[in-house]
N, C-alpha and C positions, 0 to 999 in steps of 0.2 A: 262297736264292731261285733257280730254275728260269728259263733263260730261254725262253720262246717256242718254240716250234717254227714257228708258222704261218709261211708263205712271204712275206704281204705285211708280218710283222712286220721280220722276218728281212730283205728287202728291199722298204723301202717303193716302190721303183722299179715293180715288177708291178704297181700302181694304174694308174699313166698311162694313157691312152689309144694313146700313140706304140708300146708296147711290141710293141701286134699287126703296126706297123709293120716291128720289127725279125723277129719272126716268121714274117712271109712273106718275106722277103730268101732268099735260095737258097743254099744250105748255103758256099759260095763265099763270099759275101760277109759271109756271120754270121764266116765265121773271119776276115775280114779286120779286118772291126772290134772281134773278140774279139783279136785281137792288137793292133791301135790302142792298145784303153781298158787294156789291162794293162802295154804301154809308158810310159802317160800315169800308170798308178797308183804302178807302180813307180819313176816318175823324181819324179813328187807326191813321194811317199813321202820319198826321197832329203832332195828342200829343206826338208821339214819339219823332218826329221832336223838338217839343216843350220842350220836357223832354231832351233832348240834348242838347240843347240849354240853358238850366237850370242845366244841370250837376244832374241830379235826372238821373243815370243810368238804377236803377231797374226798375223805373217806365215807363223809355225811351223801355227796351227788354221788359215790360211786353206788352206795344202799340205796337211794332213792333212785337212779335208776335201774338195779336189781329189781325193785317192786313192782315200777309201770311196766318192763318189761314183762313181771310173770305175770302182772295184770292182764295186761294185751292177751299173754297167750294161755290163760284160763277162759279168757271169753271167746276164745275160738275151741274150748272143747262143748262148749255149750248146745244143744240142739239148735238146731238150723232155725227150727219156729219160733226160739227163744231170742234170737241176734234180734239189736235193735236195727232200724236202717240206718 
């Protein structure tokens, strides 16, 4: 099975309404926050890591979805030319 290509599959984040938010921010501040959410995903990531490693399972899916989430919405401060389809 294939998966998806479509963008709001791929990141259901593009639905929101907020997003055109992040869009108009000025290239400045798209990368500040583009470094934030990928801080936030990378260090998520880490406790999950951790939390699995510890057998604490809730709290292992609660970090790993912290991460996909700040994933998702790192990839929406990215230049418009930069999104894959």
């Amino acid at each position: 099975m294939t998966r998806s290509l479509r963008t709001d599959v791929r990141n259901p984040l593009v639905k929101l309404e907020a997003v055109r938010k992040i869009e108009n921010l000025p290239p400045s501040a798209r990368y500040a926050l583009y470094c934030l959410l990928d801080d936030i995903a990378l260090d998520a990531r880490g406790r999950a890591n951790e939390c699995w490693r510890k057998h604490k399972a809730p709290m292992a899916a609660y970090w790993k979805a912290v991460s996909v989430y700040a994933g998702h919405a790192k990839k929406l401060c990215r230049e418009r030319g930069e999104r894959a389809a």
